[in-house]
BAROMI-459348 format. One record per atom (N, C-alpha, C, O): residue in one letter; y, x, z. Coordinates in pm, whole numbers, plus 32768, in hexadecimal, padded with zeros to 4 digits. Atoms other than C-alpha are relative to their C-alpha. Layout:
% BAROMI-459348
aYXZ ...
***
This chain:
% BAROMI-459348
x803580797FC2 x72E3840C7C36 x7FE1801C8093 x7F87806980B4 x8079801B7F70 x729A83CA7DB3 x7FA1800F8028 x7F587FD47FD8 x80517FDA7FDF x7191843D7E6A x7FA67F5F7FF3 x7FE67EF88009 x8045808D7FE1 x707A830A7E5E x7FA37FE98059 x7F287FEF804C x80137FF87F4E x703D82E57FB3 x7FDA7F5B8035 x80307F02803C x802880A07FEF x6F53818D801D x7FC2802280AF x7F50804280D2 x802E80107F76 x6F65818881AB x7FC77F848039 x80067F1A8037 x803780757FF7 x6E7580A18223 x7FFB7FFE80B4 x7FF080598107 x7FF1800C7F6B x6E8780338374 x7FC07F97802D x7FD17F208014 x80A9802F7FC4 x6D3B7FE18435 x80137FA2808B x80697FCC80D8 x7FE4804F7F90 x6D387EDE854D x7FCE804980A2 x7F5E807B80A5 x7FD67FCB7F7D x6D6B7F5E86CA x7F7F7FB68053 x7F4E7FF980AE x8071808A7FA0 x6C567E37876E x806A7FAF8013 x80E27FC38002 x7FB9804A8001 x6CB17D1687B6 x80537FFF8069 x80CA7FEC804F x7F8F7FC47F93 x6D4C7D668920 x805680777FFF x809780AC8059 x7F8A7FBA7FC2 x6E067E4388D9 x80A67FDC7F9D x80C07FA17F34 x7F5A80598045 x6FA07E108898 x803480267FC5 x804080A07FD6 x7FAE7FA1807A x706D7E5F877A x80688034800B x80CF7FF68027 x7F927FD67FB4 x713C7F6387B5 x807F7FDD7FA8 x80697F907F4B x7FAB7FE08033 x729B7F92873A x7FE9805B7F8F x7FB480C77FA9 x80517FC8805F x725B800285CF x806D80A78017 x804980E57FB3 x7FC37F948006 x7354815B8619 x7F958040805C x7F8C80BA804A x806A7F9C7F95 x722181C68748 x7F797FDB7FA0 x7F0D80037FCC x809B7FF28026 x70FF8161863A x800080A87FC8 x805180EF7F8C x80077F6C8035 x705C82B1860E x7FD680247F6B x7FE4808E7F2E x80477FF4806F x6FB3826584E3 x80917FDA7F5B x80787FD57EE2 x7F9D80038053 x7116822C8425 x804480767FEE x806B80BA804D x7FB37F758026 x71BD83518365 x809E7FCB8012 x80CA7F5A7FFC x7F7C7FE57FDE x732483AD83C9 x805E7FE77F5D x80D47FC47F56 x7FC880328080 x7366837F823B x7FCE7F9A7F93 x7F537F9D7F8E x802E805A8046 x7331827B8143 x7F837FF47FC7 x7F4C80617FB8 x808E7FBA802A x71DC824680B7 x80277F697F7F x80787F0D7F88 x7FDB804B808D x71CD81827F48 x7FA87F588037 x7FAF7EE78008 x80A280927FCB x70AD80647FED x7FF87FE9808D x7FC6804E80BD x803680087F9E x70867FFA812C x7F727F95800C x7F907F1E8012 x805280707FFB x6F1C7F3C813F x7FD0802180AA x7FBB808980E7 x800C7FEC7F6E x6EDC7EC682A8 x7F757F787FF2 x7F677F097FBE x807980837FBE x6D7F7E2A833B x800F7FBD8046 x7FFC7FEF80B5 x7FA480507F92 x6E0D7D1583F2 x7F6F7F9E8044 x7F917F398082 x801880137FE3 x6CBD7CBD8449 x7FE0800B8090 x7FBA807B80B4 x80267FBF7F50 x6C7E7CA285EC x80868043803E x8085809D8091 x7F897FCA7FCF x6E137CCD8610 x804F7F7F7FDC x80267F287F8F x7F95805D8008 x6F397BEF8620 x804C802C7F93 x80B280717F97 x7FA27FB1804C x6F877C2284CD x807F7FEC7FCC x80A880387F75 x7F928004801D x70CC7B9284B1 x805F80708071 x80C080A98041 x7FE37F937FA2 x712F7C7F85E1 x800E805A7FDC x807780987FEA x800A7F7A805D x70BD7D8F8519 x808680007FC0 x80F0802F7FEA x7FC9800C8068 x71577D3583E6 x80A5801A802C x80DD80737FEB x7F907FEE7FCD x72CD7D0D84C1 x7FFF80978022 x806480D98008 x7FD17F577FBF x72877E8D8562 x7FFE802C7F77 x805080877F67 x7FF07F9D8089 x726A7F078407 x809B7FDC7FD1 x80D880407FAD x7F7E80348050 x73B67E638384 x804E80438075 x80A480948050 x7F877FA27FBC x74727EF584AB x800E80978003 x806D80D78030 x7FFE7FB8800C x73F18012845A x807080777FAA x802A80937F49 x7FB78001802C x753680DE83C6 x7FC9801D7F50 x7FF57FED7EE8 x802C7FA98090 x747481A7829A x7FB37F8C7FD0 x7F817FB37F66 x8048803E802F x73B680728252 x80037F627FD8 x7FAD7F197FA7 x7FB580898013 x74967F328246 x7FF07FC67F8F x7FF57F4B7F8A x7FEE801F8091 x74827F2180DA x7F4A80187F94 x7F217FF77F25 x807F7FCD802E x73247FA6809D x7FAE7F717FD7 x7FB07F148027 x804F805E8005 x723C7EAB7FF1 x7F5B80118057 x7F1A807A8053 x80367FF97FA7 x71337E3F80EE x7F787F967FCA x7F767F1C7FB9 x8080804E800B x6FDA7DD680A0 x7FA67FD78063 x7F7E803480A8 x802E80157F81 x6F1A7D0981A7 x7F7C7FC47FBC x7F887F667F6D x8079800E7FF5 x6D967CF88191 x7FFA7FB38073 x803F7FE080CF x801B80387FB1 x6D197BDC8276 x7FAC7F638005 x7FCD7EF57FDA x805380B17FDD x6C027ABA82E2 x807C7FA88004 x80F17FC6801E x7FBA805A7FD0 x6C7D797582EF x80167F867F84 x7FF07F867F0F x8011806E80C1 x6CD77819820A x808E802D7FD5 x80EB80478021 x7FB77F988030 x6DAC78B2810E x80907FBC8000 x80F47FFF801B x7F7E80397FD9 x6EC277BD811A x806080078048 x80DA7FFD803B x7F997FEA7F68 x6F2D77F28264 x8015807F800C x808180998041 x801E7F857FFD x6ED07960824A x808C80137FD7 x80E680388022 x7F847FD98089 x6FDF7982812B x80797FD18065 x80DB801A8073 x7F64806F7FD0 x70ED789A81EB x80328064806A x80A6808C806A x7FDF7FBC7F9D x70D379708326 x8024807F7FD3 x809C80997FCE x801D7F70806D x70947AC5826F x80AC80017FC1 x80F7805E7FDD x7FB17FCA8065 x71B37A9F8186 x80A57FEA804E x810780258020 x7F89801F7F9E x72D87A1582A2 x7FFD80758065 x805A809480AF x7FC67F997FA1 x727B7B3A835D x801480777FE3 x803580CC8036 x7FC57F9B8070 x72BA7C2C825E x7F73803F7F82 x7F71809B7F30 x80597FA2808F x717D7C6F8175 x80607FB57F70 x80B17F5D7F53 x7FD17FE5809E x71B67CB3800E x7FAB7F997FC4 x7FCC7F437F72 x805580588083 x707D7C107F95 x7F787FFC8092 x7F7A803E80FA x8073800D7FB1 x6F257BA4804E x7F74800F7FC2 x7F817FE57F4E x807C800C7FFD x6DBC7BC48020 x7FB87FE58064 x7FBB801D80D1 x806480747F93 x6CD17AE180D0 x7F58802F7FDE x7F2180227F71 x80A97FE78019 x6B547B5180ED x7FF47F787FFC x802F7F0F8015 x803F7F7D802F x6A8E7B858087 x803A803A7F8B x805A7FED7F30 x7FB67FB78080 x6B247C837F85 x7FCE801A7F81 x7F54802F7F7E x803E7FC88070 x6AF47CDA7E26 x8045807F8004 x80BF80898007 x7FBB7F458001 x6B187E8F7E2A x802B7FEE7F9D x8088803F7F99 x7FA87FDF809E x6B997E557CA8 x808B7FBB8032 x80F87FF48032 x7F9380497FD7 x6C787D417D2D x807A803D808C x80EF801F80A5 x7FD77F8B7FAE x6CE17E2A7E32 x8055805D7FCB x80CE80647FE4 x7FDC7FC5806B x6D177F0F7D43 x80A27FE27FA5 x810F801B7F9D x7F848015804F x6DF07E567C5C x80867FD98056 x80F47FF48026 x7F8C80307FB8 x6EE07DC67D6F x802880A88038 x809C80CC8024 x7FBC7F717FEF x6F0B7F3F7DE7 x805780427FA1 x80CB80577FC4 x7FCD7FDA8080 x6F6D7FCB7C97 x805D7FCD8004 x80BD8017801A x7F66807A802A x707D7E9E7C63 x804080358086 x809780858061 x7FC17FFA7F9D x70FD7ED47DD5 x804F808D7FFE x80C280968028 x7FEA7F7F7FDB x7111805C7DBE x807D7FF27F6D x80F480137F6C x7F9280048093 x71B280167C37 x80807FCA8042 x80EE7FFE802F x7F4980607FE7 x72D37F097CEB x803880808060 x80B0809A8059 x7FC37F9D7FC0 x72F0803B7DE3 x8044806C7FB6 x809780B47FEE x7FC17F678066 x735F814A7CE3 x80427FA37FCD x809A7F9F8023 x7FA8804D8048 x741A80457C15 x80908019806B x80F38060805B x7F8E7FD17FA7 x74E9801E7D5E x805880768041 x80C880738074 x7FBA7F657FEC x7527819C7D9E x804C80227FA5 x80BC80537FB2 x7FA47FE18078 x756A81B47C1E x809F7FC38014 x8103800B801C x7F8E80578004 x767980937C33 x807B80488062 x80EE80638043 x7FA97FC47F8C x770681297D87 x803A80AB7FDE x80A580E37FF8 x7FDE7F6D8066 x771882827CD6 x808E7FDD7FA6 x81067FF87FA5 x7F8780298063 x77C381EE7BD5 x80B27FF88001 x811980317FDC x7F66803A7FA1 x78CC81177C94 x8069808A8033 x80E080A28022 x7FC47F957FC6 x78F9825A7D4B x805480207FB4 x80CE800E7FB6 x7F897FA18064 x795383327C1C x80797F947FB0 x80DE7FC07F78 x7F9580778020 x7A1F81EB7BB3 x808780128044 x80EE802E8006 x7FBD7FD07FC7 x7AE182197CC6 x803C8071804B x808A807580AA x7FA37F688012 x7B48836F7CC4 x803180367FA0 x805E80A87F94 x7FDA7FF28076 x7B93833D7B8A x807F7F9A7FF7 x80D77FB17FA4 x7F9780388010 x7C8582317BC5 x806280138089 x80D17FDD808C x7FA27FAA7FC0 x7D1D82DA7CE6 x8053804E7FED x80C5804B801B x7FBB7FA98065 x7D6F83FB7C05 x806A7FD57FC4 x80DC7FFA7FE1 x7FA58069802F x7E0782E47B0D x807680098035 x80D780438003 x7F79800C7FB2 x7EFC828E7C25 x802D80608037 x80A680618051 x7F757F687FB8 x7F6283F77CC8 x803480037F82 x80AE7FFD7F74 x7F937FF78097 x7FB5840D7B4F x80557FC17FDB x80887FFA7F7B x7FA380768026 x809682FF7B1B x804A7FE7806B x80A07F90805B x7FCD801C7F7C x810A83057C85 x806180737FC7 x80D980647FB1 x7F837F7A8029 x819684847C0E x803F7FE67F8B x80A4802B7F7F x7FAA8014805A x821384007AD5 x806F7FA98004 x80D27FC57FC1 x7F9780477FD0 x82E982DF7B63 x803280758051 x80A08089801D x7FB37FA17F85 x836383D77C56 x805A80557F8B x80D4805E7F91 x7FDA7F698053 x83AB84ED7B43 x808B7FA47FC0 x81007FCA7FBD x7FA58070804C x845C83A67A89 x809C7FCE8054 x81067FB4801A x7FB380047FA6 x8534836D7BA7 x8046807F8041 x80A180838093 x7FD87F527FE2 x858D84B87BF4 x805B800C7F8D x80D580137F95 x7F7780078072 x862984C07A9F x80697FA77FCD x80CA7FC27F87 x7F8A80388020 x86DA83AB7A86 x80687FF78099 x80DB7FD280AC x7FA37FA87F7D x876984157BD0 x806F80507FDA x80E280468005 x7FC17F7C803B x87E1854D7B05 x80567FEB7FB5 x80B2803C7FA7 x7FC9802D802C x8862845C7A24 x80AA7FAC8039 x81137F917FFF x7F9680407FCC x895083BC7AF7 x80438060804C x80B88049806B x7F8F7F867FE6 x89C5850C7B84 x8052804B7F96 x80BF80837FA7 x7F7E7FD8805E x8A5185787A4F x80847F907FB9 x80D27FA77F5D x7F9580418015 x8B2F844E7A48 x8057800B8078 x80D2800E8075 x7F997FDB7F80 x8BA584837BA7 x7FD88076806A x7F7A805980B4 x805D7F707FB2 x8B5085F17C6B x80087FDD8086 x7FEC803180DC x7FFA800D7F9A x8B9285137D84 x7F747FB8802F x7F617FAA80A7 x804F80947FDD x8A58840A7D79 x7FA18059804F x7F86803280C1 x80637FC77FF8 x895485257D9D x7FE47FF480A6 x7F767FCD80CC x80197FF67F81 x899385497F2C x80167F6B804B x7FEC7F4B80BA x800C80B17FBF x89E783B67F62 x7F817FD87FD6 x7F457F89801E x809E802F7FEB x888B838F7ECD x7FE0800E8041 x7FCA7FB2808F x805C7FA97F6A x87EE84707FBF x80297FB08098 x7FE07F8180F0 x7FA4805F7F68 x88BE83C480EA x7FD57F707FCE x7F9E7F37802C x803480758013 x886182858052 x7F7A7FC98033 x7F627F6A807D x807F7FFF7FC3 x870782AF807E x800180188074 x80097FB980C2 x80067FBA7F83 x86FC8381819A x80287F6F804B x7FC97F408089 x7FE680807FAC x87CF8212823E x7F677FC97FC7 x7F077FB98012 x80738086802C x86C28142816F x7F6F80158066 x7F1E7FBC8084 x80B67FF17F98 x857881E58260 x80327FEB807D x7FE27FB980CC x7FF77FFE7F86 x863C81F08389 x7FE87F428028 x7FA47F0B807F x7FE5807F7FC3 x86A9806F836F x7F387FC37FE4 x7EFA7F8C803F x809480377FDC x8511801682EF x7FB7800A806C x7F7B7FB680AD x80537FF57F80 x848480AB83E8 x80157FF68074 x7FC6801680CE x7FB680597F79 x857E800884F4 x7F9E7F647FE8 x7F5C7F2A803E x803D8092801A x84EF7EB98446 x7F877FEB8034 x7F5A7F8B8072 x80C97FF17FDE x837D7F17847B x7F93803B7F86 x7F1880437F81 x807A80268062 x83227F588329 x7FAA80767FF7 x7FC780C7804F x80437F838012 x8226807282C0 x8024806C7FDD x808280747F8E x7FB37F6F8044 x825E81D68285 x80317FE07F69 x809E7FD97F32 x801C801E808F x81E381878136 x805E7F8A7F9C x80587F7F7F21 x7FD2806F802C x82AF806580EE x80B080218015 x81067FF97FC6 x7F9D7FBD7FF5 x83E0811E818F x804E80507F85 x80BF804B7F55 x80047FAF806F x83A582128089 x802480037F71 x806580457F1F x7FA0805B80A2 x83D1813F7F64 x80487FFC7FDC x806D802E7F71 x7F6780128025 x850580C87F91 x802880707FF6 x803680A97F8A x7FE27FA78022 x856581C67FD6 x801B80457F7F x8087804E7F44 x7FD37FB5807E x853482877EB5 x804E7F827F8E x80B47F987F4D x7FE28049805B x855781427DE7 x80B67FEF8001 x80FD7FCA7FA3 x7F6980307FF1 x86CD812B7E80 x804480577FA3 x80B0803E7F6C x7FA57F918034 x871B82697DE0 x804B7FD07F63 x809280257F2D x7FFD80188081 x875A81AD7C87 x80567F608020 x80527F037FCF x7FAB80A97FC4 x883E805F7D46 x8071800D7F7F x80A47FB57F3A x7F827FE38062 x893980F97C62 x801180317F74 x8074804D7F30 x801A7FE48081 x889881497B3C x80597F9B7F8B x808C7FCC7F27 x7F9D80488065 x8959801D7A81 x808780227FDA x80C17FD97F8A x7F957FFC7FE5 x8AA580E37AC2 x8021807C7F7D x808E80AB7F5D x7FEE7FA1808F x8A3281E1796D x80467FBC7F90 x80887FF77F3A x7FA880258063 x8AB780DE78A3 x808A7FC48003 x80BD7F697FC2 x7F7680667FDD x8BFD80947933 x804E80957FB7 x802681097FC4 x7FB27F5F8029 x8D11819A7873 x8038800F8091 x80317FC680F4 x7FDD7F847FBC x8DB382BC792A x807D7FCE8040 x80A17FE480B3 x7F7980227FDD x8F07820E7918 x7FE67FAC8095 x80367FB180F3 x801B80477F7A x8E6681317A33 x7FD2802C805E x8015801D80C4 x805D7FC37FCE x8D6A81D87ACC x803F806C8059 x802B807280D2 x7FD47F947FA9 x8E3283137B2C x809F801C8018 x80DD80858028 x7F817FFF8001 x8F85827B7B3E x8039803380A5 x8002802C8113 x7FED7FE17F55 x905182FF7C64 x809D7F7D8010 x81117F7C7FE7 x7F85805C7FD3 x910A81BC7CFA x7FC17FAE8004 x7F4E7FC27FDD x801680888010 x90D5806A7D18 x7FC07FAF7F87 x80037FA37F21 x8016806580B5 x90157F847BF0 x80527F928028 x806E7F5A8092 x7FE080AF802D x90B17E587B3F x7FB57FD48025 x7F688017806B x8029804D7FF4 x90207D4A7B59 x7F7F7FF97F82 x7F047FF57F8B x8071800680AE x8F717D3D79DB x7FB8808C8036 x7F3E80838031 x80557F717FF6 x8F087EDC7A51 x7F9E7FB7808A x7F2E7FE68079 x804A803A7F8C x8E597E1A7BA5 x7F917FAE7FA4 x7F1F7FDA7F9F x8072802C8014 x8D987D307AF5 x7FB6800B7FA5 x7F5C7FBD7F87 x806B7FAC804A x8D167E3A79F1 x7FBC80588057 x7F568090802F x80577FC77F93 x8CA97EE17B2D x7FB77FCF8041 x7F648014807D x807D805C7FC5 x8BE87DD77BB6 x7FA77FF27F75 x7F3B7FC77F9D x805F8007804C x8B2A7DCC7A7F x7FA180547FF2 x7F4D804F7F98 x80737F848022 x8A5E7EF87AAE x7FB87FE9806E x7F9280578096 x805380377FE4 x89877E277BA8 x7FAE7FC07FB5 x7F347FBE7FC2 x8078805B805B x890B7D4C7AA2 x7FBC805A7FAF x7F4280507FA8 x80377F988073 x88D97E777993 x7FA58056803E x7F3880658006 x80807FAD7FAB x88167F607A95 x7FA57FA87FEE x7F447FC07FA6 x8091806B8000 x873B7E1A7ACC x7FC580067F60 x7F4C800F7F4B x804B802E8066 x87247DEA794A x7FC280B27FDB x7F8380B47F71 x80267F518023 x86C77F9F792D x7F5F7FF58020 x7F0080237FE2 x807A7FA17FE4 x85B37F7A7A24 x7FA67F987FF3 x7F397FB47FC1 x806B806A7FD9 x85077E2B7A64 x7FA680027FA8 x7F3D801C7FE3 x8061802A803D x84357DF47949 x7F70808F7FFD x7F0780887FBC x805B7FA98016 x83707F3C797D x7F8F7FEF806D x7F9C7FB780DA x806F803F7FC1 x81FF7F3879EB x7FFA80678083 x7F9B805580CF x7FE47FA47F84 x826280537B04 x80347F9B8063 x80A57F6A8063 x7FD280037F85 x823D7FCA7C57 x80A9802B803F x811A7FFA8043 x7F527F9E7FD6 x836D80997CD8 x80837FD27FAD x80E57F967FD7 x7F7F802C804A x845A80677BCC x80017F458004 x80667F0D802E x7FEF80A07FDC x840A7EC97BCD x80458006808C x80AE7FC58094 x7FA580047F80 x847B7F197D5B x809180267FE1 x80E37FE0801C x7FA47FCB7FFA x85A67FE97CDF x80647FA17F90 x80D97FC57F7E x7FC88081803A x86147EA77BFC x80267FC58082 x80877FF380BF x7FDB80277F97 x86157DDF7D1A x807C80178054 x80D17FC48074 x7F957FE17FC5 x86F67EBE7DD0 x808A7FFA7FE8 x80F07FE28029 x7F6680058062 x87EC7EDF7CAE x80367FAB801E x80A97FAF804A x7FA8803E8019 x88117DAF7C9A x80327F7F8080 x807B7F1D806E x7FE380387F8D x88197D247E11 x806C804B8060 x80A4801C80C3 x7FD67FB37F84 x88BA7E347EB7 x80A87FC8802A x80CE7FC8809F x7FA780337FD2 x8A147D9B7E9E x80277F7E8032 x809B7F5B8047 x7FFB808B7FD3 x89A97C287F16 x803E803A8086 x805B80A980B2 x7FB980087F39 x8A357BE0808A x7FCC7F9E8041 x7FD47F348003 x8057802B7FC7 x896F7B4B8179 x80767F417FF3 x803D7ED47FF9 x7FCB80868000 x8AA37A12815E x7FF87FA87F8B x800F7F2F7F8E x8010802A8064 x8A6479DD800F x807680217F9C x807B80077F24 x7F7F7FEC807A x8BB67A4F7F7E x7FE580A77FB9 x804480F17FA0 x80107F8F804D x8B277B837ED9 x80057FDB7F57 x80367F7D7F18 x8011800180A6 x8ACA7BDE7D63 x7F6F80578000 x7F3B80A28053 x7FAC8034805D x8A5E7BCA7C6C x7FAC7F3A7FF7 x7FCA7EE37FA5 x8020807D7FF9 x89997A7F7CC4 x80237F7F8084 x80137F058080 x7FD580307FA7 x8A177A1F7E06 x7F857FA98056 x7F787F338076 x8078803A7FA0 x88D77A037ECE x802180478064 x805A80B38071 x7FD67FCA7F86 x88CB79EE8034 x7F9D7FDF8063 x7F4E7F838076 x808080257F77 x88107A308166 x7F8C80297FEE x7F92809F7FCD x80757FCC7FF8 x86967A598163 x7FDE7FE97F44 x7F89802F7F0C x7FE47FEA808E x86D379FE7FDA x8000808E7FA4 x7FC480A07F3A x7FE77F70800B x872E7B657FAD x7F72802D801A x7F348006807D x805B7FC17FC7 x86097C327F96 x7FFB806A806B x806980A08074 x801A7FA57F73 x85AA7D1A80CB x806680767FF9 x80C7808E8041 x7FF47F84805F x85EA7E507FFA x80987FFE7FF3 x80E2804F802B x7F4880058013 x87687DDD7F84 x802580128082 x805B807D809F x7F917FFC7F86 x87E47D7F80F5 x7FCA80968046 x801480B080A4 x801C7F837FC0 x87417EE2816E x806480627FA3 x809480BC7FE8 x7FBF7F9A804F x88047FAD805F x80937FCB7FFF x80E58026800E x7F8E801F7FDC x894B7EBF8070 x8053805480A6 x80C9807380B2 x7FCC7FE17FA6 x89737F4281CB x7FC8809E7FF7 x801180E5803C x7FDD7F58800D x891280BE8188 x805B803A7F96 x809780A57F9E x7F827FD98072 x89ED80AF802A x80807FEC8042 x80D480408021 x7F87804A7FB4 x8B03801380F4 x8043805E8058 x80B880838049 x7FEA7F8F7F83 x8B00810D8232 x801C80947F95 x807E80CE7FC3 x800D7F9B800A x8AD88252813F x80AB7FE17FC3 x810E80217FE7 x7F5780098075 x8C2A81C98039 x805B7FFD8086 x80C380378069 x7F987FF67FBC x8CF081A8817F x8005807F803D x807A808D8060 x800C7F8F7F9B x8CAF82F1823E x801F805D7F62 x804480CB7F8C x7FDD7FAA8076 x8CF283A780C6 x805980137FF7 x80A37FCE803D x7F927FF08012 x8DFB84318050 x80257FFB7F5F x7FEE80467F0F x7FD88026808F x8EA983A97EFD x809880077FDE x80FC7FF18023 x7F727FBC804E x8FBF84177E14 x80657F63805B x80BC7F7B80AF x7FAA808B7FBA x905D827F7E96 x80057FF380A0 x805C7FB480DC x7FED803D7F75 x900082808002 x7FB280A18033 x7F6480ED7FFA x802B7F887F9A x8FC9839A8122 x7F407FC88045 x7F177F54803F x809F802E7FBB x8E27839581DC x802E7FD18070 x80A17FEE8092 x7FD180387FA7 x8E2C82D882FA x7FA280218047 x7F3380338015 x80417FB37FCB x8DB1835E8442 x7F6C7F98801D x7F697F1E800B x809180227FE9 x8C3F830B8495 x80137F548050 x7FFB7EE1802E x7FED806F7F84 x8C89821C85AF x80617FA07FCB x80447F2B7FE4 x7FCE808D802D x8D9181458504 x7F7A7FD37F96 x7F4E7F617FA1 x8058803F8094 x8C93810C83CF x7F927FC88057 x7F6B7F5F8023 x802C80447FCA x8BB180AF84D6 x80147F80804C x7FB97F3A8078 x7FF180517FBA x8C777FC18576 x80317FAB7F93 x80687F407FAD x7FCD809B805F x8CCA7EFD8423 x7F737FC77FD9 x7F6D7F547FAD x802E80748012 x8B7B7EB483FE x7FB97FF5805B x7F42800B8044 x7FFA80327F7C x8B637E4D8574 x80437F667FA8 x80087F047F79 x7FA780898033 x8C917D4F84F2 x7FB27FCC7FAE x7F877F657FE1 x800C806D8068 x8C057CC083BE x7F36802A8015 x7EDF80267FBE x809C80597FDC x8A987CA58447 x7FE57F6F8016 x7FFF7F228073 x803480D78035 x8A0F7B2F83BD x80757FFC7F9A x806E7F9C7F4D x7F9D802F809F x8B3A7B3C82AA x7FE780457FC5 x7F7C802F7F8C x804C7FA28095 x8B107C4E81BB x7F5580468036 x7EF880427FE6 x80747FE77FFD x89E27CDC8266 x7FA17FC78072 x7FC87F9780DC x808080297FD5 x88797C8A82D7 x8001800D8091 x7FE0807C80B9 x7FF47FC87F65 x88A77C718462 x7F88805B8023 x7FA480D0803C x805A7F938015 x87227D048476 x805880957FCD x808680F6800A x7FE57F518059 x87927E2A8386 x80698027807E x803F805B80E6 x7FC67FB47F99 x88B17E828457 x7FDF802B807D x7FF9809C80A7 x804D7FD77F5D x87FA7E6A85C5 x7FA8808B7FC9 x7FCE80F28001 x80377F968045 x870C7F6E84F4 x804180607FF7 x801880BC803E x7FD67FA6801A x87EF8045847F x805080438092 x805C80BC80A7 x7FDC7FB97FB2 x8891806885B7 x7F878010809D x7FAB8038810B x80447FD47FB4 x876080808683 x7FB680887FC3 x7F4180A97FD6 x80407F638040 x872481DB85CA x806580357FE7 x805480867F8C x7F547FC87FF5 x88B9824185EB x7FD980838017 x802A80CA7FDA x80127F827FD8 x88328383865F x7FA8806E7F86 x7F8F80E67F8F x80547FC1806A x877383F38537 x806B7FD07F7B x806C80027F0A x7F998019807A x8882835F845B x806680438026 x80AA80317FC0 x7FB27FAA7FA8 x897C843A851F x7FD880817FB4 x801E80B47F5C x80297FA4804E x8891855484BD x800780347F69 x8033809A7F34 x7FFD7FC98097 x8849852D8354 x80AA7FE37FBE x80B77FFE7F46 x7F867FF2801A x89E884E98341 x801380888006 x805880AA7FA6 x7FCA7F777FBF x8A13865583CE x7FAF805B7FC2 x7FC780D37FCB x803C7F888075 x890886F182C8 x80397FE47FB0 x808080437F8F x7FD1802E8037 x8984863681EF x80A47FE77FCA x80C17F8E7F7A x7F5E80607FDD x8B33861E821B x80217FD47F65 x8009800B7EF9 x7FD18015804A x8BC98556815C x809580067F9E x80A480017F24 x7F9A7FDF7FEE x8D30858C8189 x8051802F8056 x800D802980BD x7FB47FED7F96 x8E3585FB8268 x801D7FC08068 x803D7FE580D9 x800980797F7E x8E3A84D6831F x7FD87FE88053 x80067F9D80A8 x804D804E7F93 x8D0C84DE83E3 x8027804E8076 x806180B98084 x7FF77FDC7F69 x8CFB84DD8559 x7F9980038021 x7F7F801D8097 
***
């Protein structure tokens, strides 16, 4: 329990002025459970304000002893921060009992604030825990989609790696950068249930093999959305936006423009840039600077004009993580 500490604070005369309650001398530097003040022969609403600005004492319940008709006493008294009033002449029991109750609501409020505290370091914990378990969750189904192709593992990484450069061209927060980011890593998670015959054909698809490959937008979406993970609800999203086009002739719903969530048109144009600069059994990587200049061209048709000004106002750090990163023979 709290020390039970009843600072009473004696009136100055009547000339003299109330200081700033941080220069009263007669106030402790730390909380005290009671403040009772003699507001007789002082401006005691004056008072009553230097105590409330006081930092250690804002919250402190404040008992004000004072002459006067009690009505008005109370009205003034309690607008300028007392807790409770007594009007002489006093009863010492009655004294008494309003101390007791005041010093009790004071420990109640330390208890509560205690409490809250350990509340919330307890539900902080909660979330680093569940923050590392979505992560751990994503991480493996990452792992998952590299043993269908030993190629995805480093277009994830380049995926992302585009996905922070172009957020944080946009404006958005580290933190929010970050997300996607990771959340992008899984755009392609719908592509586990497409067979092999498609998936890792070397040549051209039919037509019927194309639009079993656009279906692993909708199936990623139906993998992740319904889960109560933050992150993965983002990494739905992505699945299943990332191939809209800012004109509207995308898939698999054919939304367009600011329709598209944020998240899709930011990963459409880093999925887009990494598949052309790659190198695939059907087509050679293409050097840095053409893949930049196609989506120069189709900026406002397949992609987000924003996103692109973004991505290429950070060309120099996407340059970089290309060159930790290579993807193919192609680049320049």
């Amino acid at each position: 329990m709290p020390l039970q500490l009843v600072l009473a604070l004696r009136p100055l005369g009547c000339d003299t002025p109330v200081l700033p309650a941080a220069q009263w001398p007669d106030l402790p530097a730390r909380a005290a459970d009671l403040l009772i003040v003699d507001g007789d022969g002082l401006d005691g609403a004056a008072l009553l304000r230097a105590i409330r600005a006081h930092p250690a004492h804002g919250h402190i319940p404040v008992l004000l002893v004072a002459s006067g008709e009690a009505r008005a006493l109370r009205r003034v008294a309690v607008e300028a921060g007392a807790t409770d009033v007594l009007v002489r002449p006093v009863d010492p029991l009655d004294l008494q009992i309003r101390a007791r109750t005041l010093i009790d609501l004071t420990r109640a409020r330390l208890a509560a604030d205690k409490t809250a505290s350990l509340m919330d370091r307890h539900v902080a914990g909660i979330r680093a825990e569940s923050e590392s378990r979505e992560r751990e969750i994503i991480q493996r189904l990452m792992l998952a989609a590299e043993f269908r192709d030993d190629q995805a593992g480093d277009h994830l990484t380049r995926v992302a790696g585009c996905a922070i450069a172009i957020a944080e061209g946009l404006g958005l927060s580290e933190a929010a950068a970050n997300d996607i980011a990771l959340a992008s890593t899984m755009h392609d998670i719908g592509k586990i249930g497409i067979p092999d015959s498609i998936l890792l054909k070397a040549g051209p698809l039919t037509d019927g093999e194309r639009e079993e490959m656009k279906r692993h937008a909708e199936r990623g979406y139906r993998m992740l959305h319904d889960s109560p993970s933050r992150l993965l609800q983002l990494a739905s999203e992505i699945a299943l936006t990332h191939h809209e086009r800012w004109d509207g002739t995308g898939y698999p719903r054919g939304l367009c423009s600011a329709d598209i969530p944020l998240c899709g048109r930011i990963i459409a144009v880093a999925d887009v840039f990494d598949a052309l600069i790659s190198e695939r059994v059907y087509k050679a990587a293409w050097p840095l600077e053409k893949a930049r200049a196609y989506l120069v061209e189709h900026r406002g048709s397949h992609f987000d004009p924003a996103c692109v000004d973004a991505f290429l106002s950070r060309w120099d750090d996407i340059v970089g993580l290309m060159r930790d990163r290579p993807a193919g023979a192609g680049l320049a």
